[in-house]
N, CA, C and O atoms as a Tripos MOL2 file, in Angstrom:
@<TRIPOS>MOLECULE
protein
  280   279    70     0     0
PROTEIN
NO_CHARGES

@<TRIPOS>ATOM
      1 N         -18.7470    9.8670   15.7860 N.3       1 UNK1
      2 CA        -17.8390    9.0440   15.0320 C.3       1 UNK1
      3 C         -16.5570    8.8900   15.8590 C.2       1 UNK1
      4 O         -15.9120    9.8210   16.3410 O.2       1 UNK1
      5 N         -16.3330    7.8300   15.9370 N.am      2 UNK2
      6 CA        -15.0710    7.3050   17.1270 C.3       2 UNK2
      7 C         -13.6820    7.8220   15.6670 C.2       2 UNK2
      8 O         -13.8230    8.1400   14.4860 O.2       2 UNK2
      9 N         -12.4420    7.6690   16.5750 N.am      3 UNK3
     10 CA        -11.2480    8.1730   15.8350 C.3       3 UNK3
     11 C         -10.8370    6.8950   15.2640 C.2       3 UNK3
     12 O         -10.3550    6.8660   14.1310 O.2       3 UNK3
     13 N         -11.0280    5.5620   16.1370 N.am      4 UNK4
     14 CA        -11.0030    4.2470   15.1550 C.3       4 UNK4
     15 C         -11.6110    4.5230   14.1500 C.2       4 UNK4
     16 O         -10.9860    4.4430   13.0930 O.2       4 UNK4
     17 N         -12.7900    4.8720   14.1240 N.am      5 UNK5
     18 CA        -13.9090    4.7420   12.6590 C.3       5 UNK5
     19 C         -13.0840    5.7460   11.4270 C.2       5 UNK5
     20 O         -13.2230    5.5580   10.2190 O.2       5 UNK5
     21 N         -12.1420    6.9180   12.0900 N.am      6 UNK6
     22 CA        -11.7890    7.8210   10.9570 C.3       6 UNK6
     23 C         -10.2270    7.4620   10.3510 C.2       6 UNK6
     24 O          -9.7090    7.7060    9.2620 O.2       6 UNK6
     25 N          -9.7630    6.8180   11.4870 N.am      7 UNK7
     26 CA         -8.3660    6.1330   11.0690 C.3       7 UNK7
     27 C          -8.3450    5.0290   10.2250 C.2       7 UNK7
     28 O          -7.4320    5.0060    9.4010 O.2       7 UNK7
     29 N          -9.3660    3.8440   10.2410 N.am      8 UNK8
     30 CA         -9.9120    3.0980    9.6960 C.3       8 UNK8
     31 C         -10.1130    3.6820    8.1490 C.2       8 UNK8
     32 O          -9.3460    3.3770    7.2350 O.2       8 UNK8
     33 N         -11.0220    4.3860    8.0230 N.am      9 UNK9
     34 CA        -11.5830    5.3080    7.1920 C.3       9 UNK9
     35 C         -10.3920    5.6610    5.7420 C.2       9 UNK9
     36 O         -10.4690    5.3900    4.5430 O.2       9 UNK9
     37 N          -8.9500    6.6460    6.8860 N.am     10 UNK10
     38 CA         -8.2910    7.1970    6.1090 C.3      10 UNK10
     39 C          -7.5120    6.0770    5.6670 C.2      10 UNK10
     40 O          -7.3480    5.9730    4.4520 O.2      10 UNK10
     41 N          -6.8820    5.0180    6.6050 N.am     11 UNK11
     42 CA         -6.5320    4.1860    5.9260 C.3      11 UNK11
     43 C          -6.6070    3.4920    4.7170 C.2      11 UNK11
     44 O          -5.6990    3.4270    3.8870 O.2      11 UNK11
     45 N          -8.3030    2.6970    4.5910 N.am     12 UNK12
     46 CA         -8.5270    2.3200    3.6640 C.3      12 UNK12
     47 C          -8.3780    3.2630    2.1920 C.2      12 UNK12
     48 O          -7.8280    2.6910    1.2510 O.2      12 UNK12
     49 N          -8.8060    4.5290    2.0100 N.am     13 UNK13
     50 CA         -8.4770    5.5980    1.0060 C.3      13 UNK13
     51 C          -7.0960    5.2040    0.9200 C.2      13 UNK13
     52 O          -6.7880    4.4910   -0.0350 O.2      13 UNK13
     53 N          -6.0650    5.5940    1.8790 N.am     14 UNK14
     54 CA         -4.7810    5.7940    1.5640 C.3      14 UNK14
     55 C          -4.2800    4.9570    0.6930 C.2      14 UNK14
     56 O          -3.7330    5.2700   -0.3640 O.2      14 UNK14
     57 N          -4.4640    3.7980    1.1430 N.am     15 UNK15
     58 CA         -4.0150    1.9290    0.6230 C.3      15 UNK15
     59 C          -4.8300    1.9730   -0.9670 C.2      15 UNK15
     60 O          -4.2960    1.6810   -2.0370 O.2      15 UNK15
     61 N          -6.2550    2.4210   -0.7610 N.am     16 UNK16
     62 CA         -6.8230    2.5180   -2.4650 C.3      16 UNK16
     63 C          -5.6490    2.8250   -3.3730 C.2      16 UNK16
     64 O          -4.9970    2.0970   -4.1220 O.2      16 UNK16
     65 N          -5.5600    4.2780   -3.0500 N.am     17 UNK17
     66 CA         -4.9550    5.0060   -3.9900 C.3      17 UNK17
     67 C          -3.3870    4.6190   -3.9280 C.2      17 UNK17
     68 O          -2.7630    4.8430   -4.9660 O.2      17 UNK17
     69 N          -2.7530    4.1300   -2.9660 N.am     18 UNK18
     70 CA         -1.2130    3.9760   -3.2430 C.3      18 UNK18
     71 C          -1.5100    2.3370   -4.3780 C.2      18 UNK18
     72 O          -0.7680    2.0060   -5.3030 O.2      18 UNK18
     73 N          -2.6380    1.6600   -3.9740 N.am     19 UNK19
     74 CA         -2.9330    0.3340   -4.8870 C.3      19 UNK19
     75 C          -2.5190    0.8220   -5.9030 C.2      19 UNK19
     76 O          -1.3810    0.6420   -6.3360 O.2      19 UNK19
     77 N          -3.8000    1.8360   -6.6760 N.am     20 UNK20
     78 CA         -3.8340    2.6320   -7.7620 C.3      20 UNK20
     79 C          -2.8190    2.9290   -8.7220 C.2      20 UNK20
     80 O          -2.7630    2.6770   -9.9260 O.2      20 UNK20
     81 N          -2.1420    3.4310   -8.0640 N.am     21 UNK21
     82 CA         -0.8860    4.0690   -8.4600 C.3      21 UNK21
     83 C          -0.1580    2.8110   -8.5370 C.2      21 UNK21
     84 O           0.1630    2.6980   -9.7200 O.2      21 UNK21
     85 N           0.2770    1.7820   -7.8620 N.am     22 UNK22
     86 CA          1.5250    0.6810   -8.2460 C.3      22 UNK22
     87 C           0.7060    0.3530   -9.4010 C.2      22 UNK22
     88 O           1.4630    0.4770  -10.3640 O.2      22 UNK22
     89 N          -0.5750   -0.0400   -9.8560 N.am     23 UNK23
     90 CA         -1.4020   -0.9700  -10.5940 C.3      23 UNK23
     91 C          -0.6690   -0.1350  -11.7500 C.2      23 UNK23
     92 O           0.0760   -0.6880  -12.5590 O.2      23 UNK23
     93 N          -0.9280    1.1810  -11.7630 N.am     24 UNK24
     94 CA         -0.8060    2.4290  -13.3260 C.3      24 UNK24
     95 C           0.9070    2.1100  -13.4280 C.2      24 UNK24
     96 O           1.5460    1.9890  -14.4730 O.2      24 UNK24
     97 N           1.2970    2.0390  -12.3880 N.am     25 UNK25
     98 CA          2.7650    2.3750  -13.1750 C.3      25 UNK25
     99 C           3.4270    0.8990  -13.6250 C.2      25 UNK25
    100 O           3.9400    0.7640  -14.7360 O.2      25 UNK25
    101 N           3.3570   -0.2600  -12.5850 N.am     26 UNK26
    102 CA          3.4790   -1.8640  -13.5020 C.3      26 UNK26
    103 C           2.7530   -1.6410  -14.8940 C.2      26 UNK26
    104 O           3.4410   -1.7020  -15.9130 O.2      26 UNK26
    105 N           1.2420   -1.3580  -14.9940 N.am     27 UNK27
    106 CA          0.8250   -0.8580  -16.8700 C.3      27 UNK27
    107 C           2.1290   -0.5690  -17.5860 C.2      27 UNK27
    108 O           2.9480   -1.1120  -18.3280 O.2      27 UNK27
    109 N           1.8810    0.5920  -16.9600 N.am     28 UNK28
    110 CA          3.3110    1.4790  -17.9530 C.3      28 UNK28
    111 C           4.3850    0.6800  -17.7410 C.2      28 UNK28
    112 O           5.1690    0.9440  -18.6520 O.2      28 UNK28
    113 N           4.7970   -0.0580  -17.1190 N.am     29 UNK29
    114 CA          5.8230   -0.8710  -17.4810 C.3      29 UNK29
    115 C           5.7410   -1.8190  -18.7330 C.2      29 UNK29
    116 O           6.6010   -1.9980  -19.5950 O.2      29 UNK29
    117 N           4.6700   -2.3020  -18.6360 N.am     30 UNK30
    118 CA          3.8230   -3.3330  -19.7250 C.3      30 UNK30
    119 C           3.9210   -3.2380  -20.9480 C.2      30 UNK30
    120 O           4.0940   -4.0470  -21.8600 O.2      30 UNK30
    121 N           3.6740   -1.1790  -20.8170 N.am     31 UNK31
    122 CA          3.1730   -0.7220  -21.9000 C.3      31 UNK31
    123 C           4.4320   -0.4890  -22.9060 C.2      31 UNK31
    124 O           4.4330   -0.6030  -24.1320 O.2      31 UNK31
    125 N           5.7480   -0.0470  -21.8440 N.am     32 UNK32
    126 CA          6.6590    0.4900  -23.0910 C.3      32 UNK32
    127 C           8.1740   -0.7390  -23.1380 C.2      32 UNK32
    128 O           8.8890   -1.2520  -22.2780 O.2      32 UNK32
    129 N           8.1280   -0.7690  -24.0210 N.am     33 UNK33
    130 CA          9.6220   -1.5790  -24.0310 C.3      33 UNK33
    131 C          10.8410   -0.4000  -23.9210 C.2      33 UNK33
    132 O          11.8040   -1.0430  -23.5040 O.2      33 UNK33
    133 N          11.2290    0.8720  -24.0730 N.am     34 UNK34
    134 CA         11.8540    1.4930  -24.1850 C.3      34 UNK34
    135 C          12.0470    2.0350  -22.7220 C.2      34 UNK34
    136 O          11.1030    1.6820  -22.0150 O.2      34 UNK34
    137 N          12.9700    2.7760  -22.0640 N.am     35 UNK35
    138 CA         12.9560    3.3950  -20.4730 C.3      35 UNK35
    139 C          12.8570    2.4170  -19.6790 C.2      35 UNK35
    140 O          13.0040    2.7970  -18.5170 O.2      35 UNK35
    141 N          12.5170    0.3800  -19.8520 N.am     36 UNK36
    142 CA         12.2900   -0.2720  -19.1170 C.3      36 UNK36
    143 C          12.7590   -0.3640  -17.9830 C.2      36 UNK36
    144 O          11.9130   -0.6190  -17.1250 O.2      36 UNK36
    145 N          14.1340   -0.2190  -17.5170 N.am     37 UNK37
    146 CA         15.0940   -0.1950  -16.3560 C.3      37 UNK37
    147 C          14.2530    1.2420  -14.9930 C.2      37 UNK37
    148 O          14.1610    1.2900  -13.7670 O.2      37 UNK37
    149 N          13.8730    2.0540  -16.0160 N.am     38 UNK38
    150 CA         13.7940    3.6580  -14.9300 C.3      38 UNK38
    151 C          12.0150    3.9130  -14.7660 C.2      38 UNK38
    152 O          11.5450    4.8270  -14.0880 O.2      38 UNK38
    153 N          11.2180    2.9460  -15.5040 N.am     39 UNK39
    154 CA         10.0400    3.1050  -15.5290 C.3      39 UNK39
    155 C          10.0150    1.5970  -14.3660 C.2      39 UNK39
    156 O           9.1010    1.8460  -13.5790 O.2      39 UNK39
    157 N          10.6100    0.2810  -14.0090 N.am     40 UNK40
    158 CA         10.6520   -0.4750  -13.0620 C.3      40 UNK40
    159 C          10.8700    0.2580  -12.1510 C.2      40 UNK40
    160 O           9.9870    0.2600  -11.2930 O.2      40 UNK40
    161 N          12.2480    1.3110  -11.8710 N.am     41 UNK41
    162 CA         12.3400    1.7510  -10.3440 C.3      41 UNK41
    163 C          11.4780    2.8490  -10.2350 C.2      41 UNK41
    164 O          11.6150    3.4810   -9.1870 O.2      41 UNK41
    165 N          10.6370    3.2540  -11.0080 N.am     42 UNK42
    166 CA          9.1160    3.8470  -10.5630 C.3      42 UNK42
    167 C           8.1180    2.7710  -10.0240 C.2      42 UNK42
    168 O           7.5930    2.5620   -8.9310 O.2      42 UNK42
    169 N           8.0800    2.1750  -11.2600 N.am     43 UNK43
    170 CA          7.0600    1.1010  -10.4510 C.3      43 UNK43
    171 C           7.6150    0.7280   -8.7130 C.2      43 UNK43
    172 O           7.2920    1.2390   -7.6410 O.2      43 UNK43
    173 N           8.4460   -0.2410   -9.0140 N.am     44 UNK44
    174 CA          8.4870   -0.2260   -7.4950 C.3      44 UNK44
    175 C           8.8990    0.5670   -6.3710 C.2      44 UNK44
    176 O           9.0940    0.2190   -5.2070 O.2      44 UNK44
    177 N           9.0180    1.9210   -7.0270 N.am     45 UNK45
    178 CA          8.9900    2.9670   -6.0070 C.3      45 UNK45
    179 C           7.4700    3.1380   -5.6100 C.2      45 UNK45
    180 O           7.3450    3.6440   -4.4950 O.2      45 UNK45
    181 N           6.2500    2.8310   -6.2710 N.am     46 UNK46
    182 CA          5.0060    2.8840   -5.9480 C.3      46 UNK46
    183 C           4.8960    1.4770   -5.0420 C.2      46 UNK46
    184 O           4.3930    1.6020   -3.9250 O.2      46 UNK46
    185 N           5.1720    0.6490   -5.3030 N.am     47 UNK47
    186 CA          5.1550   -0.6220   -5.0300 C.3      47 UNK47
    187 C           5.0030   -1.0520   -3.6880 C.2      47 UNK47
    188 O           4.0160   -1.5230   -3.1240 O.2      47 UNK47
    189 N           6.6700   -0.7000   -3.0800 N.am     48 UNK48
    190 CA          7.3900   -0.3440   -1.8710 C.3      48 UNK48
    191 C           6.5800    0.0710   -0.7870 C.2      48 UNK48
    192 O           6.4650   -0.6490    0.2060 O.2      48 UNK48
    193 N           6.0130    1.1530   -0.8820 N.am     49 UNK49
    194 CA          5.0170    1.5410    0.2190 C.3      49 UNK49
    195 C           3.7830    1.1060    0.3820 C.2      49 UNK49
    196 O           3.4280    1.1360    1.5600 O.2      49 UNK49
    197 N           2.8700    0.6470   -0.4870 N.am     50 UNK50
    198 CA          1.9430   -0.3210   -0.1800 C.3      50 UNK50
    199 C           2.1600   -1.5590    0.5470 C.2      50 UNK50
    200 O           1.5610   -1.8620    1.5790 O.2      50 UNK50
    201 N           3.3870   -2.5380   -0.2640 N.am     51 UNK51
    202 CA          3.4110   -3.6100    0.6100 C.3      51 UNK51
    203 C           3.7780   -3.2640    2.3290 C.2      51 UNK51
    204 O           3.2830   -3.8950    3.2630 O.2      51 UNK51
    205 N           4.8970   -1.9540    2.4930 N.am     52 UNK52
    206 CA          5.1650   -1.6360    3.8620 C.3      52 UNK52
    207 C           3.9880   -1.3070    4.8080 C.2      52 UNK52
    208 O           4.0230   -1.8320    5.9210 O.2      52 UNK52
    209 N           2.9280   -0.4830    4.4920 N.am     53 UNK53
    210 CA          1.4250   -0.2040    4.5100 C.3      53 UNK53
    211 C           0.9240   -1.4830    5.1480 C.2      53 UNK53
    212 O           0.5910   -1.6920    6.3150 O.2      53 UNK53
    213 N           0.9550   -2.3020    4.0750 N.am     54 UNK54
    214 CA          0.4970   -3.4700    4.3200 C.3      54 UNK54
    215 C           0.8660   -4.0720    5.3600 C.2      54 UNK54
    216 O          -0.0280   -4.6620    5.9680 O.2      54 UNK54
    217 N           1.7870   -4.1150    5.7250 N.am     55 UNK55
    218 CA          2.2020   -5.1180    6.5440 C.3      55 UNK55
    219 C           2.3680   -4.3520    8.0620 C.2      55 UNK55
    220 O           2.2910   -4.8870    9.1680 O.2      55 UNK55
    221 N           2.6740   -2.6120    7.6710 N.am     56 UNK56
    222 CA          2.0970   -1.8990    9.6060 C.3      56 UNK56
    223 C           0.7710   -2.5170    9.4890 C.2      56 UNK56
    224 O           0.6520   -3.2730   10.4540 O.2      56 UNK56
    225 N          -0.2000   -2.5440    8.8140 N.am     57 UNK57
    226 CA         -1.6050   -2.5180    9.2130 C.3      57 UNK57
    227 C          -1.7430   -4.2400    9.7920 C.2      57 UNK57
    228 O          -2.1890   -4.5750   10.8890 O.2      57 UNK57
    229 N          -1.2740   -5.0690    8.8180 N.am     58 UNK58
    230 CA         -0.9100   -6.3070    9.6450 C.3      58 UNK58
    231 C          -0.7700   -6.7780   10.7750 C.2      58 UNK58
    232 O          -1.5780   -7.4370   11.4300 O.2      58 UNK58
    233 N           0.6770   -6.3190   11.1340 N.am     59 UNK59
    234 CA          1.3780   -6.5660   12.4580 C.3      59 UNK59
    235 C           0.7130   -5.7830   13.3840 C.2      59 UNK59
    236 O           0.6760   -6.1970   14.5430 O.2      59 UNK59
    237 N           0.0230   -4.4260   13.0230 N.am     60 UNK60
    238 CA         -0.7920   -3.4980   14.3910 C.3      60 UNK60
    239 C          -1.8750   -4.5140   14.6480 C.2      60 UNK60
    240 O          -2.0480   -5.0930   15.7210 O.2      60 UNK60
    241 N          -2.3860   -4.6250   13.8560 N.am     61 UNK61
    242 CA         -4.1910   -5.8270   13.8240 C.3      61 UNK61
    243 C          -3.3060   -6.9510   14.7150 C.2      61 UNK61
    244 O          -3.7950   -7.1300   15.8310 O.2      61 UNK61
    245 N          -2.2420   -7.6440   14.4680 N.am     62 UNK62
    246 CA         -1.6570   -8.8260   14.8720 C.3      62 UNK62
    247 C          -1.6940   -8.3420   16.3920 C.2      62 UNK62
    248 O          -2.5390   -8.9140   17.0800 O.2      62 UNK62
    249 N          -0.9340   -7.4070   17.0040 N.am     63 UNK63
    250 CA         -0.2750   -6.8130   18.1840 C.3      63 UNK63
    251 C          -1.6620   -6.6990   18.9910 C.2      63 UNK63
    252 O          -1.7450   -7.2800   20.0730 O.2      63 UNK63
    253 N          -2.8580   -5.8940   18.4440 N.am     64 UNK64
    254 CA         -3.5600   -5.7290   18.6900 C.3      64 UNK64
    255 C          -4.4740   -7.0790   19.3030 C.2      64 UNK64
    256 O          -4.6380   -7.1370   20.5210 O.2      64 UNK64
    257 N          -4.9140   -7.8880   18.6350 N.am     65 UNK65
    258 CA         -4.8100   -8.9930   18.6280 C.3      65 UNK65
    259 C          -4.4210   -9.8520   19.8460 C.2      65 UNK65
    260 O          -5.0620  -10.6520   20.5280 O.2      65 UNK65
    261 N          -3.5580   -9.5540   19.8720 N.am     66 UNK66
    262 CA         -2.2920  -11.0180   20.8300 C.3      66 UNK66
    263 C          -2.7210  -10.0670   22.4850 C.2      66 UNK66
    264 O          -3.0740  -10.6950   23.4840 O.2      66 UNK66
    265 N          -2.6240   -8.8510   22.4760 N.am     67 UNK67
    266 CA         -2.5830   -7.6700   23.3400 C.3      67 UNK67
    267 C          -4.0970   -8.2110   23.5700 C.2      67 UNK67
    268 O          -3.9890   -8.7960   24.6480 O.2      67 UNK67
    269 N          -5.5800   -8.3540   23.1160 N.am     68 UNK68
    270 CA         -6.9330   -8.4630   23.8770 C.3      68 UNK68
    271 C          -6.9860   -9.6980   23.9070 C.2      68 UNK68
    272 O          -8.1240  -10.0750   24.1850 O.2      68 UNK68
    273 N          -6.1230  -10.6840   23.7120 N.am     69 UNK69
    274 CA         -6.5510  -12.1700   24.1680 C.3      69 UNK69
    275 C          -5.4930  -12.4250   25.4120 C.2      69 UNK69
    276 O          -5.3650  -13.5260   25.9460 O.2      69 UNK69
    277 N          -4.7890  -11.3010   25.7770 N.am     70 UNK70
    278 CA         -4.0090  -11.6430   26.8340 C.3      70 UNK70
    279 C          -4.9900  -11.5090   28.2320 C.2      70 UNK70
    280 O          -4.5220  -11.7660   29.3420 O.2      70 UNK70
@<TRIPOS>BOND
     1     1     2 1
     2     2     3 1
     3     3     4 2
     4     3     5 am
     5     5     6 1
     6     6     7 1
     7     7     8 2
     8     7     9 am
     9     9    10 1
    10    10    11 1
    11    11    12 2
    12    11    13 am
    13    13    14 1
    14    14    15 1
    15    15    16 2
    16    15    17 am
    17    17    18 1
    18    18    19 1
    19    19    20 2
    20    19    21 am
    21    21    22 1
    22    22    23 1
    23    23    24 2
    24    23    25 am
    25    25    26 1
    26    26    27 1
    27    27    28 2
    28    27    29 am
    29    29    30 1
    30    30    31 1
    31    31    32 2
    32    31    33 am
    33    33    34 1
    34    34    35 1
    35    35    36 2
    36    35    37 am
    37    37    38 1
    38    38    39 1
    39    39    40 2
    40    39    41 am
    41    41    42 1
    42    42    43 1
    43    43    44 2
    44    43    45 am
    45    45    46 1
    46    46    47 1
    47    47    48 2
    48    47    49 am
    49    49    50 1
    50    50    51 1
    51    51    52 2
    52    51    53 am
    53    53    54 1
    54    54    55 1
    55    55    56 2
    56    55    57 am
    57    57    58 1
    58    58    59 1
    59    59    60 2
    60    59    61 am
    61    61    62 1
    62    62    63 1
    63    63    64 2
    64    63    65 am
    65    65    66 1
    66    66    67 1
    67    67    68 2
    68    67    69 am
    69    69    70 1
    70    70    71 1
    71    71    72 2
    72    71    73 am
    73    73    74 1
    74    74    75 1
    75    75    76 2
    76    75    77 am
    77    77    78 1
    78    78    79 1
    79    79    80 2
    80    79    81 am
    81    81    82 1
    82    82    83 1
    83    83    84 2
    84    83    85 am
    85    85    86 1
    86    86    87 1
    87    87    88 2
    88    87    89 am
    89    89    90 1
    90    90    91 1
    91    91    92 2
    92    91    93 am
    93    93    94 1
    94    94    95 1
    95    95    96 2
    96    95    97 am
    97    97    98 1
    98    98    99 1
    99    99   100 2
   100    99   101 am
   101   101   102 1
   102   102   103 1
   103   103   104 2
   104   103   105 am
   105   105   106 1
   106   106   107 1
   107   107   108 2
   108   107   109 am
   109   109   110 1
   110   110   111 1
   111   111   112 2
   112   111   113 am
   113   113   114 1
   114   114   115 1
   115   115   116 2
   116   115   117 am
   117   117   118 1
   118   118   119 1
   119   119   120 2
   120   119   121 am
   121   121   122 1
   122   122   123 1
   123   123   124 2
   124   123   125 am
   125   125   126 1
   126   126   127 1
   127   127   128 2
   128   127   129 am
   129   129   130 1
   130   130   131 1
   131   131   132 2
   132   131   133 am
   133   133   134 1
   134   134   135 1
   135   135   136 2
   136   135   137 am
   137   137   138 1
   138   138   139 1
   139   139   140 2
   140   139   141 am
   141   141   142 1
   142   142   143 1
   143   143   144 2
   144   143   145 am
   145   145   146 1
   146   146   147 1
   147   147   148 2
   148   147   149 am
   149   149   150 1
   150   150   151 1
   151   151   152 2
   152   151   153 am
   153   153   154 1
   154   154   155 1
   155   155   156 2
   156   155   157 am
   157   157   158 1
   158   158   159 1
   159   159   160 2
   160   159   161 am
   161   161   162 1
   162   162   163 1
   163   163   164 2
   164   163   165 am
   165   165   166 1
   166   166   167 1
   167   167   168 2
   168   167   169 am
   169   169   170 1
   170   170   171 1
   171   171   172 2
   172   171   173 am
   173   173   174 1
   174   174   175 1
   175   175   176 2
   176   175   177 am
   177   177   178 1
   178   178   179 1
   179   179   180 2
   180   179   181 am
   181   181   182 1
   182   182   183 1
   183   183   184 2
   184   183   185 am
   185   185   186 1
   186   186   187 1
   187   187   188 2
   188   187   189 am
   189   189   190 1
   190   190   191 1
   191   191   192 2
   192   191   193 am
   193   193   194 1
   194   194   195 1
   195   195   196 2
   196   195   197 am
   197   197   198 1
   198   198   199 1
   199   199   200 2
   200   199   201 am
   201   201   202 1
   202   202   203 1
   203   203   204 2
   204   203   205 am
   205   205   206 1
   206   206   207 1
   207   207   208 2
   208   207   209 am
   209   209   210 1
   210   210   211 1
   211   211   212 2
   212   211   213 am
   213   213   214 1
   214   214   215 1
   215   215   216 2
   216   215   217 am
   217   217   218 1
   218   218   219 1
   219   219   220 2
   220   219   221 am
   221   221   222 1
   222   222   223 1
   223   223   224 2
   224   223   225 am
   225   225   226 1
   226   226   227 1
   227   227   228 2
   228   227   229 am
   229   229   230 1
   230   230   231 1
   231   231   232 2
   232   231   233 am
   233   233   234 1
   234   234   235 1
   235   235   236 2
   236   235   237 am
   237   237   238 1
   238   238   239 1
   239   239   240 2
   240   239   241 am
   241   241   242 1
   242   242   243 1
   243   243   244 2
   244   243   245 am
   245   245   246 1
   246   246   247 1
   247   247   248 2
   248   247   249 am
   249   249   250 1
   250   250   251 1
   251   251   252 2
   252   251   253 am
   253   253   254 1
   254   254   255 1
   255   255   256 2
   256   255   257 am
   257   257   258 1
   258   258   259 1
   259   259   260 2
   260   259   261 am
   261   261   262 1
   262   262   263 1
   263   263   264 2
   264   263   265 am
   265   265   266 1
   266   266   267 1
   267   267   268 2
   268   267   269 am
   269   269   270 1
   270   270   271 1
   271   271   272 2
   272   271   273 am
   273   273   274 1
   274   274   275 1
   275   275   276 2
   276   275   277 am
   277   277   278 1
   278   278   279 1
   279   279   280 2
@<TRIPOS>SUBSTRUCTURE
     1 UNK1         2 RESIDUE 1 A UNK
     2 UNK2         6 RESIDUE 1 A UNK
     3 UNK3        10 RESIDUE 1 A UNK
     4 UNK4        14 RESIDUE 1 A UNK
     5 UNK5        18 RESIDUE 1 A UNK
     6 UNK6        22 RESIDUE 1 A UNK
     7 UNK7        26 RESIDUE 1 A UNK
     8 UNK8        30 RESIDUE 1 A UNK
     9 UNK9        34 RESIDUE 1 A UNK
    10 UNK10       38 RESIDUE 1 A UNK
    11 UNK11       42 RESIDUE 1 A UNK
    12 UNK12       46 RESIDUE 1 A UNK
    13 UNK13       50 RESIDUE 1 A UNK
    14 UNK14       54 RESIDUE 1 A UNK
    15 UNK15       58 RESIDUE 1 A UNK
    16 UNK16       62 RESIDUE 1 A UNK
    17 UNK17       66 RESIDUE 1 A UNK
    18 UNK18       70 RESIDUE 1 A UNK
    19 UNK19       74 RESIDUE 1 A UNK
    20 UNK20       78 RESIDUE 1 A UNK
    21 UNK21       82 RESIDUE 1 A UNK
    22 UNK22       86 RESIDUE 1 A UNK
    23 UNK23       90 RESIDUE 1 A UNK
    24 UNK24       94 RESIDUE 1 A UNK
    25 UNK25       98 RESIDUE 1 A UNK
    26 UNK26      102 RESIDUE 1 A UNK
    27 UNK27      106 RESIDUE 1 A UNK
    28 UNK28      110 RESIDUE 1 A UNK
    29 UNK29      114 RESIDUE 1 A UNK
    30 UNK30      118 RESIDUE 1 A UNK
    31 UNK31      122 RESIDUE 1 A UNK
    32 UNK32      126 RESIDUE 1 A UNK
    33 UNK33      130 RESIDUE 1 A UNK
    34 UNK34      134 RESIDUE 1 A UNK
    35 UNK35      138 RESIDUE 1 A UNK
    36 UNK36      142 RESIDUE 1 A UNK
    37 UNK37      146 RESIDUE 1 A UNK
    38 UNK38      150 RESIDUE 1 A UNK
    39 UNK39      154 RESIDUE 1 A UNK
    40 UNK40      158 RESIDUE 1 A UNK
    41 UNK41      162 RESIDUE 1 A UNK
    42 UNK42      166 RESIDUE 1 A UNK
    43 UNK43      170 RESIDUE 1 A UNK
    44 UNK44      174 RESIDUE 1 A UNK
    45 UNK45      178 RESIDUE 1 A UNK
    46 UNK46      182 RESIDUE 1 A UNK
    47 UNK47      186 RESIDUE 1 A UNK
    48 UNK48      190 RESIDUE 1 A UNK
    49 UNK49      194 RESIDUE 1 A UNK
    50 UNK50      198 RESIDUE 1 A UNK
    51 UNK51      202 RESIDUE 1 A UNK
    52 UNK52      206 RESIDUE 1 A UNK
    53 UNK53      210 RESIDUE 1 A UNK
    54 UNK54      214 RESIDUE 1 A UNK
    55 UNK55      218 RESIDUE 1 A UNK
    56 UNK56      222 RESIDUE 1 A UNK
    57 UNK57      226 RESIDUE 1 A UNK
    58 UNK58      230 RESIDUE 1 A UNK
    59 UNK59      234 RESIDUE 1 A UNK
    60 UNK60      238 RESIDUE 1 A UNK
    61 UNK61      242 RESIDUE 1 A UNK
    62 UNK62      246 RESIDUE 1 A UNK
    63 UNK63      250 RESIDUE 1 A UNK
    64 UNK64      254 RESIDUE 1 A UNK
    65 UNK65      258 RESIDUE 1 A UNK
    66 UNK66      262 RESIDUE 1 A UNK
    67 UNK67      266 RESIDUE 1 A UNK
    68 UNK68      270 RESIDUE 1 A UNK
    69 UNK69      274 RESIDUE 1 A UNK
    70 UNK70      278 RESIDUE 1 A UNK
């Protein structure tokens, strides 16, 4: 098993579960009208690092990318 195949691997898990977690806590935003202000800066304290996630894995694939067609 190559270390691409396990980085790959952990990645995808990682990104699941940080999904996971923004998905549960926007709910709970949904869910309560009361705490609304401090249950948002949870949510997008879950939020925050997925999209950042998102977008290293992006720009590396991009870099990566631009780097084997050179």
């Amino acid at each position: 098993m190559s270390v691409a195949t396990v980085i790959a691997t952990v990645a995808v898990i990682l990104i699941s579960y940080r999904a996971g977690r923004a998905h549960a806590a926007w709910r709970d935003v949904r869910a309560t009208r009361r705490d609304v202000p401090a249950k948002r800066k949870i949510a997008w304290g879950h939020t925050r690092p997925v999209l950042l996630g998102a977008l290293f894995i992006v720009a590396t694939l991009f870099a990566a990318a631009f780097q084997a067609g050179r």
